[in-house]
C-alpha positions in Angstrom: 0.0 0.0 0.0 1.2 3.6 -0.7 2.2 6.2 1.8 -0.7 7.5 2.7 -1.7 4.0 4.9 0.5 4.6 8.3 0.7 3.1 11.6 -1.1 4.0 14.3 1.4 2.7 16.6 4.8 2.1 14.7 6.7 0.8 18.4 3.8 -2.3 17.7 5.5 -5.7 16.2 4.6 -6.7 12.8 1.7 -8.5 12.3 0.6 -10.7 9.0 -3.1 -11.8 8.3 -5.8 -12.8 5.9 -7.6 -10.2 4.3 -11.2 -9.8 5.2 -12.7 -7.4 3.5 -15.4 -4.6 3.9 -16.4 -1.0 2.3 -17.4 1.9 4.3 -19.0 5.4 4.7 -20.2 7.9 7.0 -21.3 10.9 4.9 -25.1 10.4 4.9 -27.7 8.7 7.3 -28.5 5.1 5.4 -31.5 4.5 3.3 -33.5 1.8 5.1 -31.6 -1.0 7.5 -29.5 -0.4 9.8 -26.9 1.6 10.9 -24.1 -0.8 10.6 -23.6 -4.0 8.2 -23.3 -7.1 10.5 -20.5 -8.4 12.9 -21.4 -11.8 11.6 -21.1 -11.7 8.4 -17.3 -10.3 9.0 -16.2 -12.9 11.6 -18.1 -16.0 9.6 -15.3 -14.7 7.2 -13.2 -14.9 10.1 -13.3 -18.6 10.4 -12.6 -19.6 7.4 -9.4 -18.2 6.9 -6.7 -20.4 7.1 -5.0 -18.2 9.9 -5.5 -14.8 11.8 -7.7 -12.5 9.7 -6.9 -8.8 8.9 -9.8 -6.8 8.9 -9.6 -4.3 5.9 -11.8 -1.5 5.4 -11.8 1.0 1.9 -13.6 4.1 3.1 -15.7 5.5 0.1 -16.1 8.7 1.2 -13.4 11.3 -0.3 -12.2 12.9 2.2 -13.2 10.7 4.9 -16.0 12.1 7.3 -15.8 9.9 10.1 -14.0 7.3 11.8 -14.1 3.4 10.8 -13.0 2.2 14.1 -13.0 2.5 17.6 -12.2 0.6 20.7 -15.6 -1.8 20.5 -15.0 -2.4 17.0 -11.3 -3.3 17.3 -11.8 -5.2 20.8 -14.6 -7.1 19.0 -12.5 -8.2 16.1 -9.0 -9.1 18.6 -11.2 -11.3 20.3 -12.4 -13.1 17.4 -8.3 -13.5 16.4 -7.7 -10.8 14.0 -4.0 -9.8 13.8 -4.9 -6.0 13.1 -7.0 -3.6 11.0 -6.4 -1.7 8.1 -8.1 1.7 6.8 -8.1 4.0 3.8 -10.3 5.9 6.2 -9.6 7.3 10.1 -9.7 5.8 13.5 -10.7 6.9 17.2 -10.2 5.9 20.5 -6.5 5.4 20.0 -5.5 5.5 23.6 -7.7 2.8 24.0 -6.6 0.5 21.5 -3.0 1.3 22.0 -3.7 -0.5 25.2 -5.3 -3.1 23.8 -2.4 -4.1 21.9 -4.4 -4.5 18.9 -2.5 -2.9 15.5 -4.3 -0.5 13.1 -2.6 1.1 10.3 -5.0 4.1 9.5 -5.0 6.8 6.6 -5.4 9.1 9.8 -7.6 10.5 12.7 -11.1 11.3 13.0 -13.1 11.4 16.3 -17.1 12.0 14.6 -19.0 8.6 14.6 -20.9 10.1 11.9 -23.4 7.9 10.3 -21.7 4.7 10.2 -22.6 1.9 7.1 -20.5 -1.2 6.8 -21.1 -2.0 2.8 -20.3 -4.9 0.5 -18.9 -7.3 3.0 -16.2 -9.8 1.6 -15.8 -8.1 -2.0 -12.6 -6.7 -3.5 -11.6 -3.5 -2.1 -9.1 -0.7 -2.7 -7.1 0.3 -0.2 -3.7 2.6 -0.4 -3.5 1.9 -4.2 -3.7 -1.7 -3.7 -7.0 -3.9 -5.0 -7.4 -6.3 -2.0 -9.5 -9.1 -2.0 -10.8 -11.5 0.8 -8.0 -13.9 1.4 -5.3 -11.9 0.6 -2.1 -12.3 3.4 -1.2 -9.0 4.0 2.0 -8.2 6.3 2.0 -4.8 8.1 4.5 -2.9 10.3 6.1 0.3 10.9 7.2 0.7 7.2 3.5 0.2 6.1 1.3 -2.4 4.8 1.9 -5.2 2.0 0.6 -8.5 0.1 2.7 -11.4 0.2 0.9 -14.2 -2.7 0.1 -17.4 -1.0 1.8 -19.3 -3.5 5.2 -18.6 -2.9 4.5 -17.0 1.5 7.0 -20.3 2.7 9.2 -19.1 0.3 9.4 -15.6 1.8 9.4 -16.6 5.1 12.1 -19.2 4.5 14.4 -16.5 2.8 13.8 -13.8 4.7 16.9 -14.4 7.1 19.3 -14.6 4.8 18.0 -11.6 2.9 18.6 -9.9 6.0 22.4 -11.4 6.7 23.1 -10.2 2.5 22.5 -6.7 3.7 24.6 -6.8 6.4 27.3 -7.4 4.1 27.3 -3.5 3.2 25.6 -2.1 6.5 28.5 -4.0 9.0 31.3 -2.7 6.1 30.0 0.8 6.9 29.6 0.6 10.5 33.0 -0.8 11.2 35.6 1.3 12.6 38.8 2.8 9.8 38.8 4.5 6.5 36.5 3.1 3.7 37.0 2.3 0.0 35.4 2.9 -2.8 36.5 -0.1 -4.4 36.1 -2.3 -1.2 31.9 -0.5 -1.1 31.3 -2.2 -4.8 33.4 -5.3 -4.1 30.2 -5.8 -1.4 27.3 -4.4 -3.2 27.9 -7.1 -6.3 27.8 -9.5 -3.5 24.9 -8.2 -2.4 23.0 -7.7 -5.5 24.4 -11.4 -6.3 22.7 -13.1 -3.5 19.0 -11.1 -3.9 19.4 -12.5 -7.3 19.6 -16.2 -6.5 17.0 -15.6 -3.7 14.9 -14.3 -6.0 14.8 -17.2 -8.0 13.7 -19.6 -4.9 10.8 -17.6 -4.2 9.8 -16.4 -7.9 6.3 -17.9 -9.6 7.8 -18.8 -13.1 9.6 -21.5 -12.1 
């Protein structure tokens, strides 16, 4: 997702989940029904994820008018397992689910409840540039939010290490202590840019 998805609380640990999916708006009292869409309908989605669910919400209203969540919403959804949430829209109450523990990664802040619709439950959504569909893993921290495809998500997590120990290669080169080269800098960058390569073809789909 682009930059305009941030999180609320960046000191959180990263948190991965499976997209569950809902639209949103605020900016006018509902036509017939009720105020909100149903709890049910989101956490039967819930279950049948094959792991912890990330709630995702595209607000449709441009700019956003009220807040998607709050402290019952997000305590309702960490109870039922979710990993996190995930707005195009605002949040409130975020003293209260700071303490909670519970992640949420908001395009900002909004205290007005206004009129509050849940729409289109479990259908593809938009969020921060990215078309997200129920199912989707999603991995979220305090760099922002991304998709990880399920076909290749062992893959990624099994290489993830030593992507992490091919950048050190440059980073401990520049922290040590003495005079650096030039020379010495690229010697470690090809090394680097040599092992993303052959990482890249363990986790890549055209196999």
């Amino acid at each position: 997702m682009d930059g305009r998805i941030k999180a609320a609380y960046p000191e959180m640990a990263p948190t991965i989940g499976f997209a569950v999916t809902t639209s949103f708006r605020a900016d006018a009292p509902p036509v017939g029904g009720g105020t909100y869409g149903s709890f049910k309908e989101q956490l039967d989605l819930f279950a049948a994820q094959p792991g912890p669910a990330m709630m995702v919400f595209q607000d449709l209203d441009d700019p956003a008018v009220a807040a998607t969540f709050g402290e019952v919403m997000c305590s309702t959804y960490q109870a039922f397992g979710a990993a996190g949430l995930i707005t195009s829209g605002g949040g409130r109450d975020l003293e209260q689910v700071r303490e909670l523990g519970f992640p949420v990664f908001t395009g900002g802040t909004i205290c007005s409840h206004g009129y509050s619709q849940w729409l289109h439950v479990g259908l593809r959504v938009r969020v921060g540039g990215l078309m997200v569909e129920t199912g989707d893993l999603l991995h979220a921290d305090a760099n922002g939010v991304t998709n990880i495809p399920c076909e290749i998500a062992a893959e990624v997590a099994d290489v993830a290490s030593e992507y992490v120990a091919a950048e050190e290669v440059i980073i401990d080169y520049n922290k040590s202590p003495g005079e650096k080269s030039v020379a010495e800098l690229m010697e470690r960058v090809a090394t680097l840019k040599a092992t993303i390569a052959e990482l890249g073809k363990r986790v890549s789909r055209a196999k």
